[in-house]
BAZA-897570 format. One line per field, with one value per residue: residue number from 1; residue in three letters; chain; x, y, z of N, C-alpha, C in turn. Coordinates in steps of 0.02 Angstrom, whole numbers, plus 50000, padded with zeros to 5 digits. Each point is the difference from the previous one (the first is absolute). Layout:
N
resi = [NUM,...]
resn = [ALA,...]
chain = [A,...]
n.X = [X,...]
n.Y = [Y,...]
n.Z = [Z,...]
ca.X = [X,...]
ca.Y = [Y,...]
ca.Z = [Z,...]
c.X = [X,...]
c.Y = [Y,...]
c.Z = [Z,...]
//
This chain:
128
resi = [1,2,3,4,5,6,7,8,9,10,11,12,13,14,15,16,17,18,19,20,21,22,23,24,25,26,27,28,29,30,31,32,33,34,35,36,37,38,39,40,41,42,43,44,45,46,47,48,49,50,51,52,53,54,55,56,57,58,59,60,61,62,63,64,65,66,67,68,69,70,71,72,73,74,75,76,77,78,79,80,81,82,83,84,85,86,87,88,89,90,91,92,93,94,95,96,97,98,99,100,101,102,103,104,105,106,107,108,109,110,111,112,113,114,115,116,117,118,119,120,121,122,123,124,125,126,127,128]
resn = [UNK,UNK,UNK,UNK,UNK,UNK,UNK,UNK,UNK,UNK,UNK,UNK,UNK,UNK,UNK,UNK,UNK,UNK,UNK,UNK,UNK,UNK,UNK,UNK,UNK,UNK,UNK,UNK,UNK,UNK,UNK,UNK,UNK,UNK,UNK,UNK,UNK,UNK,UNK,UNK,UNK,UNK,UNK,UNK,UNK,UNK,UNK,UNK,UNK,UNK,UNK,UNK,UNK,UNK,UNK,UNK,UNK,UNK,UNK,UNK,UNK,UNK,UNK,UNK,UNK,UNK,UNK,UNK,UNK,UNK,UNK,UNK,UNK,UNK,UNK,UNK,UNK,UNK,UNK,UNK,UNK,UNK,UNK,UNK,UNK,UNK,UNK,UNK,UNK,UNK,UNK,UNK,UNK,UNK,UNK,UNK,UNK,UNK,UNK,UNK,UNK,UNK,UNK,UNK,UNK,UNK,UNK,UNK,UNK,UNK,UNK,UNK,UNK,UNK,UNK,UNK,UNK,UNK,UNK,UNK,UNK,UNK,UNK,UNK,UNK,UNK,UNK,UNK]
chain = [A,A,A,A,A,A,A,A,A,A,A,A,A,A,A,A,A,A,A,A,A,A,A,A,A,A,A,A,A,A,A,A,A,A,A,A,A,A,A,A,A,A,A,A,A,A,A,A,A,A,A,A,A,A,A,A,A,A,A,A,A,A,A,A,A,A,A,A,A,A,A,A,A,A,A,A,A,A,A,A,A,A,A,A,A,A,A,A,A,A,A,A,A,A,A,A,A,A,A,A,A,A,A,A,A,A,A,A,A,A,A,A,A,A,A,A,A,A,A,A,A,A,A,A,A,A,A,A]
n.X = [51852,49952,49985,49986,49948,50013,49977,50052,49984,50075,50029,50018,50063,49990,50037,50014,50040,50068,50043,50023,50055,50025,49923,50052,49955,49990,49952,50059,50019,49976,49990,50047,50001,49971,50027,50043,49973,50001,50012,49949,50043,49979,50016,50020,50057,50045,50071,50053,50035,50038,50026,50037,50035,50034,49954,49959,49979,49934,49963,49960,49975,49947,49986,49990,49961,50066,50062,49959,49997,50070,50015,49971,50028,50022,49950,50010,50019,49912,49999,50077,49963,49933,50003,50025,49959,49980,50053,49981,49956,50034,50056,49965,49938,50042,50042,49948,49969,50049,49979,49983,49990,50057,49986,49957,50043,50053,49952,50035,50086,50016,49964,50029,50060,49981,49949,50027,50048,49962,49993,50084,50037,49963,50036,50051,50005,49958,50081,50024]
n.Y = [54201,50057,49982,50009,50024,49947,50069,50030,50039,50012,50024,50056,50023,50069,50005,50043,49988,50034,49990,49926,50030,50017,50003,50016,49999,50060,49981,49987,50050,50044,49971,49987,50034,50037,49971,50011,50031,49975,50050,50020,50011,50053,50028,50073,50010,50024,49969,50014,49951,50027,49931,49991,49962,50038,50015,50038,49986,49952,50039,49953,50025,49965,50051,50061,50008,49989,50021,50051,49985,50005,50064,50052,49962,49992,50038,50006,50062,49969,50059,49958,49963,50026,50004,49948,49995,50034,49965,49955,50003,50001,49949,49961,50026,49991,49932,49992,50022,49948,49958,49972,49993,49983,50036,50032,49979,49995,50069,50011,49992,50049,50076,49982,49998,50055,50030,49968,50011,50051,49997,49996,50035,50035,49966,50016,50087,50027,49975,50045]
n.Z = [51918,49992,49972,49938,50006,49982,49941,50033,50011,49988,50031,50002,49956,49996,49947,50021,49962,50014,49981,50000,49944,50051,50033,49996,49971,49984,49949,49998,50051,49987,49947,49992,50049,49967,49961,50032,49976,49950,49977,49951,49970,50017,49960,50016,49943,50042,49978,49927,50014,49994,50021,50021,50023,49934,49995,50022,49907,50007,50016,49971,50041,50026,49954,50031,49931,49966,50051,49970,49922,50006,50027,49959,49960,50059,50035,49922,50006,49981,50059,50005,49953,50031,50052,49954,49974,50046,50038,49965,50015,50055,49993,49942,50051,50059,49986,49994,50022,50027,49962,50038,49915,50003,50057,49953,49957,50042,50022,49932,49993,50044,49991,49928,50037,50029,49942,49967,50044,50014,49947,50000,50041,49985,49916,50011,50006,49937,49994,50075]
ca.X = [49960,49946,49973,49938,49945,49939,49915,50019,50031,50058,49996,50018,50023,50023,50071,50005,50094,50035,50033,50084,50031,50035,49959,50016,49976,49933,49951,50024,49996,49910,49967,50046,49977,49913,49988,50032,49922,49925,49968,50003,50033,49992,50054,49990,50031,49988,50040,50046,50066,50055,50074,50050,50045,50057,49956,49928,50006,49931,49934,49962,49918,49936,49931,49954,49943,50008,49986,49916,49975,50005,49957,49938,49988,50033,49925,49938,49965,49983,49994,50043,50024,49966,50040,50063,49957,50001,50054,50046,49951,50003,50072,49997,49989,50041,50037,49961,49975,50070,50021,50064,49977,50039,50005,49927,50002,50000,49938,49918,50012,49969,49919,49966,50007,49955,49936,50013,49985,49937,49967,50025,49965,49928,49976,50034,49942,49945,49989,50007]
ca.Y = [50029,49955,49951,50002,49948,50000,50003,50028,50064,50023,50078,50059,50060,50042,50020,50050,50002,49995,49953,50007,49960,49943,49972,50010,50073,50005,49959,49923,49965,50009,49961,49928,50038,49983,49934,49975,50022,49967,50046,50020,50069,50030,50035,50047,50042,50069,50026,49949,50033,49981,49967,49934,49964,50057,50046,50013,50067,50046,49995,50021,50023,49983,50045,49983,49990,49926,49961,50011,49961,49936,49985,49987,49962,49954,49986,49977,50058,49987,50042,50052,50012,50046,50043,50005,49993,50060,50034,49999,50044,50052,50024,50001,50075,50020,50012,50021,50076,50033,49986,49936,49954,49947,49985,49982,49939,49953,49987,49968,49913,49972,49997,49930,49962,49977,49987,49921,49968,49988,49935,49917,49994,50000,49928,49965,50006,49940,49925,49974]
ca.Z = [49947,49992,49970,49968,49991,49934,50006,50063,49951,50066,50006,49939,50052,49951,49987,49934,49999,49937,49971,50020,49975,50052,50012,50087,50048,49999,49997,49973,50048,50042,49953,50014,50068,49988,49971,50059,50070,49967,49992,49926,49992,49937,50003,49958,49994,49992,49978,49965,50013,49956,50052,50029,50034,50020,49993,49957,49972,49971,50024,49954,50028,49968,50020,50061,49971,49994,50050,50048,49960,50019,50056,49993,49939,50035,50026,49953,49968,49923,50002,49985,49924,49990,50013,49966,49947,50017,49992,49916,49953,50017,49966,49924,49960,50014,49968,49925,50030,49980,49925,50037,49977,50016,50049,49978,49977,50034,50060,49975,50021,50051,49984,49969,50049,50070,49973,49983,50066,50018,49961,50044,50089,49982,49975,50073,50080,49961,50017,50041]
c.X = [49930,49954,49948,49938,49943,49946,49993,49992,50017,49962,50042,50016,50041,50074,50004,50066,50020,50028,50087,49982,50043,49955,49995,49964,49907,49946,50031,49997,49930,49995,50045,49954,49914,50027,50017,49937,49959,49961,50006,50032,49967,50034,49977,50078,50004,50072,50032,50075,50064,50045,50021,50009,50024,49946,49955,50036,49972,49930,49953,49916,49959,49951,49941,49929,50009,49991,49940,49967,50016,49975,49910,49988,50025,49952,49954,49950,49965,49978,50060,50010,49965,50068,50062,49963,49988,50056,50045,49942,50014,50059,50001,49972,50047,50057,49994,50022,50064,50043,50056,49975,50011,49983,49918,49966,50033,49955,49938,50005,49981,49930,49984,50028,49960,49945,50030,49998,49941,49960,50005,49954,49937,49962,50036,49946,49929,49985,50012,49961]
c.Y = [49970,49945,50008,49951,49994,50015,50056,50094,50040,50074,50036,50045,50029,50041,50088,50030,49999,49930,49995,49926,49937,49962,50014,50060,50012,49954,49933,49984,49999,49940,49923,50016,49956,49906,49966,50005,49950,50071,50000,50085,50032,50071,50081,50019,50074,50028,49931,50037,49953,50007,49937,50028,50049,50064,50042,50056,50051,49978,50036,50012,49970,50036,49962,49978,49909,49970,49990,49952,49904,49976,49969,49954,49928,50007,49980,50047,50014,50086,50038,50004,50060,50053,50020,50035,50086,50055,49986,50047,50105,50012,50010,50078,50064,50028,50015,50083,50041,49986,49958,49929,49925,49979,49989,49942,49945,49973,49978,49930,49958,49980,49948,49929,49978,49993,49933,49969,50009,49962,49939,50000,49994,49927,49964,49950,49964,49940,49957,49999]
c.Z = [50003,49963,49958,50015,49945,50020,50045,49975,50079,50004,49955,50061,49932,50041,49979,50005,49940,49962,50025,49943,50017,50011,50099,50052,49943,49971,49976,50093,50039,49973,50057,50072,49992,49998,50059,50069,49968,49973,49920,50000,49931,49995,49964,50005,49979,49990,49999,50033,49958,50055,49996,50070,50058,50008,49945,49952,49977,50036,49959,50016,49932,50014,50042,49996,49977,50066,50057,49957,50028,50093,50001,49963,50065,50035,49966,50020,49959,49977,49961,49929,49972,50039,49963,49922,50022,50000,49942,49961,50022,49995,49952,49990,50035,49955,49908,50003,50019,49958,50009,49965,50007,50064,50032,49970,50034,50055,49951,49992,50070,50010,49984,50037,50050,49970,49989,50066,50027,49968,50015,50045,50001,50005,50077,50055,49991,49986,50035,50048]
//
């Protein structure tokens, strides 16, 4: 195994996989895989699965907009909160317009999500 070094910042190698509860197979193993190289793992999932042992009973997909979010948000994308800030602003009048209220209001949760994170990030990047 490799060895950490102080002061040192390793390399990064990104993961994009599902999940095994076992731990035996997708990002529990990229991840043990990366640590074992000296490498930092960073990870996007893109589906939860429900198994043991004996086998899988459910596979559950993570929309594809989350997992492009955690991709880009794993490059430090300071570009992508505007991008998210766009497309929650264009779901919210979407689904307005089809009177899909509930489902309008949850993108206005998001909306106000990524406007908050861009703010973080913002002050982030400024004082560094």
């Amino acid at each position: 195994m490799a060895q950490p070094t102080v002061g040192v910042t390793p390399p990064r190698a990104m993961t994009i996989a599902g999940t095994d509860s076992g731990g035996g197979a997708g990002i529990a193993a990229d991840l043990r895989a990366f640590t074992a190289c000296g490498v930092h793992g960073c990870l996007a999932v893109c589906a939860v699965t429900v198994q043991n042992s004996v086998g899988v009973t459910g596979v559950h997909p993570i929309p594809p907009e989350t997992v492009a979010a955690q991709i880009l948000l794993m490059y430090r994308k300071y570009e992508s909160w505007w991008f998210w800030l766009a497309v929650n602003t264009l779901s919210v009048v979407l689904f307005g317009v089809r009177g899909l209220w509930v489902t309008a209001g949850l993108y206005t949760v998001f909306w106000i999500n990524a406007a908050i994170a861009l703010v973080r990030w913002r002050r982030l990047v400024i004082s560094q």
